[in-house]
N, C-alpha and C positions, 0 to 999 in steps of 0.2 A: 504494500500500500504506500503511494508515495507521501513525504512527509512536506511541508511545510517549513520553510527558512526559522519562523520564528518557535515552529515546535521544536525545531532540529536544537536550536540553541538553548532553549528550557533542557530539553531532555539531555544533551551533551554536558551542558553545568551542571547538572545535577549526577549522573553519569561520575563524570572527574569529582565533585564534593564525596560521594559514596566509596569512590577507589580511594580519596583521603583517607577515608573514616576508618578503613579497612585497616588502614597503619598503625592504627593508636593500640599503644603498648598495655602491658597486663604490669599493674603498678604493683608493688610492695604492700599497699595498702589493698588492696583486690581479693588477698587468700582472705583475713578476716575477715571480710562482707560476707566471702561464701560463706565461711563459717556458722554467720550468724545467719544469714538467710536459712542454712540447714537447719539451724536450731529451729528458728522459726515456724516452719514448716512440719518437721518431726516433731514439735512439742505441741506444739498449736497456741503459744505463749511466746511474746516478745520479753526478750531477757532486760531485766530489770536491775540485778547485778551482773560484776564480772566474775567469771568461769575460766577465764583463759591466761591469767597471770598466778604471781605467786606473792607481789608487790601489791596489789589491789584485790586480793581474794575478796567477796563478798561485799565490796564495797558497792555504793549505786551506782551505776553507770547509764545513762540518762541518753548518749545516742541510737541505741536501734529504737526509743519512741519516735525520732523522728526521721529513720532511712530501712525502717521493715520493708515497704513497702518494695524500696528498690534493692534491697538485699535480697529480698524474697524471687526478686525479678534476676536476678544474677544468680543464682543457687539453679531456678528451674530452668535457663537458658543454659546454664553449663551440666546441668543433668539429663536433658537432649539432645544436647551436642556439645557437648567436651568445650574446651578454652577455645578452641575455633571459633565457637558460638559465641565466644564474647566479643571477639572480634568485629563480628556480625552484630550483634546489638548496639556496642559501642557505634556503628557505620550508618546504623537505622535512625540514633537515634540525632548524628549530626546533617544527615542528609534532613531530616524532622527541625530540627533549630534552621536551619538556615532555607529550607522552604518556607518559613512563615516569616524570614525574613525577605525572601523575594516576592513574596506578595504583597508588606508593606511598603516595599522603595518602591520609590517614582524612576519613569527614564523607561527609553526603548530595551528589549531585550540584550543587545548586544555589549548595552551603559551598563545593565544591571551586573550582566555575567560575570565582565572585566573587573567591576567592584567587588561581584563578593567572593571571588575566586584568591582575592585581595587577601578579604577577611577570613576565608576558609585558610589559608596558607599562613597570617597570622595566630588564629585562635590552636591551629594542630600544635602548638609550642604544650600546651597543658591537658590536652583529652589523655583520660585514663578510660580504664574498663571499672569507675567508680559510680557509685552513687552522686559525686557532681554533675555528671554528664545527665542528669534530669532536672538539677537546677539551670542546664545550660539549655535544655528545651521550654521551659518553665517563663525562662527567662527571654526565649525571644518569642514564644505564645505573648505574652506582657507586654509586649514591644509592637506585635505585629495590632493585637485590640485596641491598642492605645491612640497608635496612630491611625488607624480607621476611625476612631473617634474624635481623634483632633482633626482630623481631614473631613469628617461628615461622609465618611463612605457607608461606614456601618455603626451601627450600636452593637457592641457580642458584651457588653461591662455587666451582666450579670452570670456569665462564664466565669469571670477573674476570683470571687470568692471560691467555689468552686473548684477551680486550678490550684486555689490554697488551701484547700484541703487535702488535695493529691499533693502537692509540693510539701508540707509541714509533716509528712508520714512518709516522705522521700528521699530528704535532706536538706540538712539545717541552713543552706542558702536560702532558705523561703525568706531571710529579710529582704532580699534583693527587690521580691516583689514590692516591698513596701517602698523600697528607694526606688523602683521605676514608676508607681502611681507617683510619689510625690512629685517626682520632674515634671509631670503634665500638670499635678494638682496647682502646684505651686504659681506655674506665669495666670493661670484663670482667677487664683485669688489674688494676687499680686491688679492684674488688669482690670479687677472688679473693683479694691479699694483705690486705684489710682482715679477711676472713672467716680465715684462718691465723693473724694476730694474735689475734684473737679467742680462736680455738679451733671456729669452729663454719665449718669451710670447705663452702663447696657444691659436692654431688656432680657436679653437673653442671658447672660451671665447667671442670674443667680439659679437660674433653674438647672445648668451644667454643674455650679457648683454644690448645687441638692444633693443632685445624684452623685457627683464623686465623694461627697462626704457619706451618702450611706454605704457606697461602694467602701471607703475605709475599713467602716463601721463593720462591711458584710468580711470582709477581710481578717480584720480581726477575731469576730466568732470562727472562718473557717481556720485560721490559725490555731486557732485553741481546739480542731477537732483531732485529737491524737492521745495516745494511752494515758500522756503525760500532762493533759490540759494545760491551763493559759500559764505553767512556768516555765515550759517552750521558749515563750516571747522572750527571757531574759538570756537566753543558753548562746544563742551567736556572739553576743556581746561575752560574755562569761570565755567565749573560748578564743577570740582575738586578742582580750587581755592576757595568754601565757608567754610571758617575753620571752620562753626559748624559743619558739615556734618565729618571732619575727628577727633573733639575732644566728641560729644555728639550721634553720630548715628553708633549703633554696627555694621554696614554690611561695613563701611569704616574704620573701625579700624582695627589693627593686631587682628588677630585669637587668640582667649582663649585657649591654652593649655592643660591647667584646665578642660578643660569640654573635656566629652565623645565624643560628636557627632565632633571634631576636630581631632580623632585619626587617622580616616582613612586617614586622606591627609597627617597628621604627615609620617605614615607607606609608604604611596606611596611618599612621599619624600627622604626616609631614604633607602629605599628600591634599591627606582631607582640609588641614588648617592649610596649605596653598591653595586649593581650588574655592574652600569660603571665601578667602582674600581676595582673588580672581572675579567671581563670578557675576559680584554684583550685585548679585539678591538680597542680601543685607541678612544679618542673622538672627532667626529668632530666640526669642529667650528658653523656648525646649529645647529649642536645637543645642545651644551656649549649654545650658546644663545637662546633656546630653554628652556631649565632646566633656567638658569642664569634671563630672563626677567621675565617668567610667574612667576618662585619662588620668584622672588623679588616681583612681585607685588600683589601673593599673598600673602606675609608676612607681607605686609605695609597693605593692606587691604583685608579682608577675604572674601568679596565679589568674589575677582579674583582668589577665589580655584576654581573655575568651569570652570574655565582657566587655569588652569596650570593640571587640570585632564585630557584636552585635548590634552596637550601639553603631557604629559610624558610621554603615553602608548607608544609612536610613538618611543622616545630612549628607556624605558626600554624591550620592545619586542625584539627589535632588540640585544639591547646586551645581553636578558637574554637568546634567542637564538643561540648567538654567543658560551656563559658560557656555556649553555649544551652541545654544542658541543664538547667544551673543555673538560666535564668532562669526556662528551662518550669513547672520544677516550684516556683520561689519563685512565679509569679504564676501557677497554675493551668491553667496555656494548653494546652490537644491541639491537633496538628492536625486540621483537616477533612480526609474523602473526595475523595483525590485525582479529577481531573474527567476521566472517561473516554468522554465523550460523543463520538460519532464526528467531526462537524465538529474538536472543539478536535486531532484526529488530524491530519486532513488539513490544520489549519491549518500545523501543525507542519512539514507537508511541504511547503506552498506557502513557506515562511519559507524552508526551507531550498534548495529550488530557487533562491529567491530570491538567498539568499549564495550560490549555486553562482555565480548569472551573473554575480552582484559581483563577485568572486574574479576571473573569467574577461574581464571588461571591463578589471582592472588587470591581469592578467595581457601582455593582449593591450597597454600601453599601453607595456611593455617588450619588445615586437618591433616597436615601431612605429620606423622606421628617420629618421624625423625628430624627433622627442620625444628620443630615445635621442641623436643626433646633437646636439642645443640641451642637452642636461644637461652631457653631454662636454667639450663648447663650453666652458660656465659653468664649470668647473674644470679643465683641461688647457689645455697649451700645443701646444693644435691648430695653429695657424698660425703659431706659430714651427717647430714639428715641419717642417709641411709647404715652408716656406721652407727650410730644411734638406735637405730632399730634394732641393728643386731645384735650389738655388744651391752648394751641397755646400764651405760654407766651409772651410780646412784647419784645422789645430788642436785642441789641446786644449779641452774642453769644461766649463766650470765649471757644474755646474748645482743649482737648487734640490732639495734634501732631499728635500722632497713631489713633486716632478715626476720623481725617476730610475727610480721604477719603471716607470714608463710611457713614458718613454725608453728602458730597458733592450726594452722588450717593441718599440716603435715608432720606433726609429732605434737599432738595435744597431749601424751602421755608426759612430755615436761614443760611446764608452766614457763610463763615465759617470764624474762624481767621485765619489760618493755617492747612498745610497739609501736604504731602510727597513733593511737587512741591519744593522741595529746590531752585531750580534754579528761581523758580519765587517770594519766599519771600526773600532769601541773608542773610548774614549776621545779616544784621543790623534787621530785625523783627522779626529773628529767638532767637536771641539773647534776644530780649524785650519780648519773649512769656518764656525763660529761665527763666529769672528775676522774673517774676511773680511765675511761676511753684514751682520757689525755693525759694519764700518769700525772694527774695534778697531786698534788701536796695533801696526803690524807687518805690514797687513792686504797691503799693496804686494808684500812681499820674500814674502808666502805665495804671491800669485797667482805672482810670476816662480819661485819656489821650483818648480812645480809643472807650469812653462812652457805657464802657462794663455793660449790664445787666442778664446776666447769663453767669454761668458756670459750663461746664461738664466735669469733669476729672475722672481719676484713683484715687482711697484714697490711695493711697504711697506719693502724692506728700507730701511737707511741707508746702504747703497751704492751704491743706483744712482742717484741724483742728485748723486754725488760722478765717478763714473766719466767723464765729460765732460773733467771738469778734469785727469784725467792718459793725455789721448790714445785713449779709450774710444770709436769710432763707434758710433750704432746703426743694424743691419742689419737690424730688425726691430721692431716696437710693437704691440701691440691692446691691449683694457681689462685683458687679467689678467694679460699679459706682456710680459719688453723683452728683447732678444738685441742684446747686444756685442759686436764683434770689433775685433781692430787688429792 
C-alpha cells in the first residue's frame, strides 16, 4: 500500500525513537524492583519494611507505596520474556513519552522530526529499565494536556488527577506533575491579577483559573491515593535532602560537559535559547518557565535532562517555525509540489520495512542468551555471586553500593549492607559505607562495628589493597571483582 510523504516521516521518527529505546541499559538499580515486584505479586502485599538488608532489617521503608505499581510491571515483563523484555518495555515506553510529545508541538512534520530526534538523543543520557521511565511518560502525558489546553485545542484536564493516581503508585516523581501544572497555572494567575490592577480584568480568566485550581485540588486527592496516603506528598522532598546522593552519586550531580554523551542536550539547549532569540515571536511566560525550570534543574542535576528534553521541543518547534517563516517571506522562497509520484510511495515503504527488520535484528540481539550473558559479565559480580553459592561463606556481607541491587535480586541468602535505596539507608550509613570504601580514618572499628565478615567490591577502591595487611584473605578474584573473608 503506498505511503504518504508525511506518514512516511511520523512512522520513520518514531521507527528510529523505538530503535533508541531499545538501547537503554538494565541499571544496578533494576534487580531490586524485580525483587520487589516479585514480592508483590507472590504475596499479594506491598512491602512495608525492608527484607533485603542487614543494616535496615525491619525498618519502614516507604518506597514500593509508591512504585508497586511499576515494579509489578517489571517483574511480569521479565517473567514473559526474560531481561530482553525489559528492553522492550523500556523502548515502549519512550516511543509513549515522546509521541504525546509530537502531538503537542507545532510545525510541519519534517520541523517536528528534526527536533525531537534532538530531544530523543538528549534524554537517552538517563533511560534505565526503572520505575522513572513512567515518570518520564507521566510526564510528557502533562505536557502534551496542558498544552492542548493552553492552545484551546482540547480540554482532556480531568484525565490529569487521574494520571496521578497511576503516577503516585508508580514513582515518586509524581511531584513533577505538580511542577508542570504550576508553569501553566502560574502566567493565568499572574495575567488575571495584573488585569485587576489595571482595571481591565479578563472575562474569561477567572473561569480557566476555577478549573485549574480544582484541577490542583483533584491532584492532590489522587496523590494521596496509595497504600501510604497523603504522607507521600512529603517523601520526594525527604529524599532530595540526603547530601550523599547530591555530593557522591553521578545521576544527581550537574552534567559532565566533558564527556561526549552530554553534547546532545548541550546542543538542544543552545539551540533552543538561539532560535527564541532569532525568531521573533517574543517569549511567553510558559514558554520562559518552561526553558527556565526544566534547565535549571537539569543543570543542578543530570538526571533531569530527560526532562527538560521534554520540555523544549514544545518552545523550540514553535519558534523554529515561526523563524522559517520569517525567513520565507524575507527571501521570497515557496515551497515546491510536494512529489506524489507513485515509486517515491512505495519507496517510502520499502525504507520502512527496512527499519522494521533493523528494529527486529536488535531486538533479537537482546534474547540472544550469550550477548546478554558477556554484557552481564562486563558489569556484575557474576562469579563472585556464583562462588557464593557454592562455597556459602558464613558472615556478614560488606558489599559495593552498585552491586546490592543485584545481590538483593541474586543471592538474597546474604543480606546486603547497602544498595540504590538511598532513601532507606540516609545519610548517616551511606556515609559509614564511604569511610570504609575510602580507607578513611576509622575505616577498621566501622567494619568490626558492623561484625562484617566479607567483602565484595570493585578493585578501584583504596581499600582493597590495604585489606591484606590487617588479616583480609581472598576467597575470590576476576577483572571486575575481589571477595574477602576472614
Amino acid at each position: 500500500m503506498p505511503m504518504s510523504f508525511r506518514n512516511f516521516v511520523i512512522t520513520l521518527l518514531f521507527l528510529c525513537v523505538f530503535y533508541m529505546g531499545l538501547n537503554t541499559p538494565l541499571d544496578p538499580d533494576t534487580w531490586w524492583h524485580l525483587r520487589a515486584g516479585e514480592a508483590v505479586l507472590q504475596t499479594g502485599t506491598i512491602p512495608k519494611t525492608d527484607s533485603y538488608s542487614f543494616t535496615r532489617a525491619g525498618e519502614p521503608w516507604l518506597y514500593p507505596s509508591m512504585a508497586w505499581l511499576s515494579q509489578v510491571q517489571l517483574y511480569a515483563v521479565y517473567s514473559l520474556l526474560g531481561l530482553g523484555g525489559l528492553n522492550l518495555w523500556a523502548a515502549v515506553l519512550v516511543t509513549l513519552a515522546f509521541a504525546f510529545i509530537y502531538k503537542a508541538m507545532s510545525g510541519p512534520p519534517l520541523l517536528r522530526a528534526f527536533v525531537l530526534v534532538l530531544a530523543v538523543t538528549a534524554s537517552g543520557l538517563y533511560w534505565a529499565a526503572r520505575p522513572y521511565m513512567v515518570s518520564f511518560v507521566l510526564s510528557a502525558a502533562f505536557l502534551w494536556i496542558l498544552e492542548d489546553y493552553r492552545w484551546k485545542r482540547a480540554n482532556r484536564l480531568l484525565w490529569l488527577p487521574l494520571l496521578m493516581a497511576v503516577w503516585v503508585n508508580s514513582h515518586p516523581g509524581f511531584a513533577m506533575g505538580f511542577l508542570i501544572v504550576a508553569t501553566y497555572l502560574f502566567p493565568q494567575l499572574l495575567a488575571w491579577l495584573v488585569g485587576l490592577w489595571r482595571r481591565q480584568p479578563d472575562a474569561e480568566t477567572p473561569r480557566q483559573l476555577k478549573q485549574l485550581g480544582l484541577l490542583v485540588l483533584g491532584l492532590l486527592l489522587g496523590a494521596c491515593l496509595n497504600p501510604s496516603g497523603p504522607a507521600m506528598l512529603a517523601y520526594p522532598f525527604q529524599t532530595v535532602s540526603i547530601g550523599v546522593l547530591q555530593d557522591h552519586i553521578i545521576e544527581w550531580q550537574s552534567p559532565n560537559f566533558h564527556a561526549l554523551n552530554t553534547l546532545p542536550f548541550a546542543l538542544l539547549l543552545f539551540l533552543t535559547l538561539g532560535v527564541v532569540g532569532a525568531s521573533g515571536l517574543g517569549l511567553a511566560l510558559t514558554d520562559f518557565l518552561l526553558l527556565a525550570g526544566f534547565g535549571y534543574m537539569s543543570l543542578l542535576a543530570a538526571r533531569n535532562i530527560p526532562a527538560f528534553a521534554l520540555a523544549a521541543p514544545l518552545v523550540l518547534a514553535r519558534h523554529a517555525e515561526a523563524g522559517l517563516a520569517r525567513l520565507a517571506r524575507q527571501f521570497a522562497w515557496q515551497p515546491g509540489p510536494p512529489i506524489t509520484a507513485r515509486w517515491t510511495r512505495g519507496l517510502h515503504l520499502a525504507v520502512v520495512l527496512l527499519g522494521v527488520l533493523v528494529i527486529g535484528l536488535k531486538a533479537a540481539e537482546h534474547f540472544d542468551e550469550q550477548t546478554r550473558a558477556e554484557r552481564l559479565a562486563s558489569n556484575l559480580p557474576i562469579g563472585a555471586v556464583e562462588y557464593l553459592h557454592q562455597q556459602r561463606p558464613e558472615g556478614r556481607l560488606f558489599n559495593s553500593y552498585n552491586w546490592g541491587g543485584y545481590l538483593i535480586w541474586a543471592l538474597p541468602e546474604y543480606p546486603v549492607f547497602t544498595d540504590g535505596r538511598t532513601d532507606l539507608y540516609g545519610d548517616e550509613l551511606l556515609t559509614d559505607w564511604l569511610d570504609v570504601v575510602r580507607a578513611d580514618p576509622g575505616w577498621q572499628f566501622l567494619l568490626e562495628s558492623y561484625a562484617i565478615d566479607l567483602i565484595l567490591l570493585e578493585k578501584h577502591w583504596p581499600i582493597v589493597p590495604l585489606l591484606p595487611f590487617y588479616d583480609w584473605q581472598v576467597l575470590y578474584e576476576d577483572e571486575i571483582s575481589i571477595l574477602y573473608g576472614r
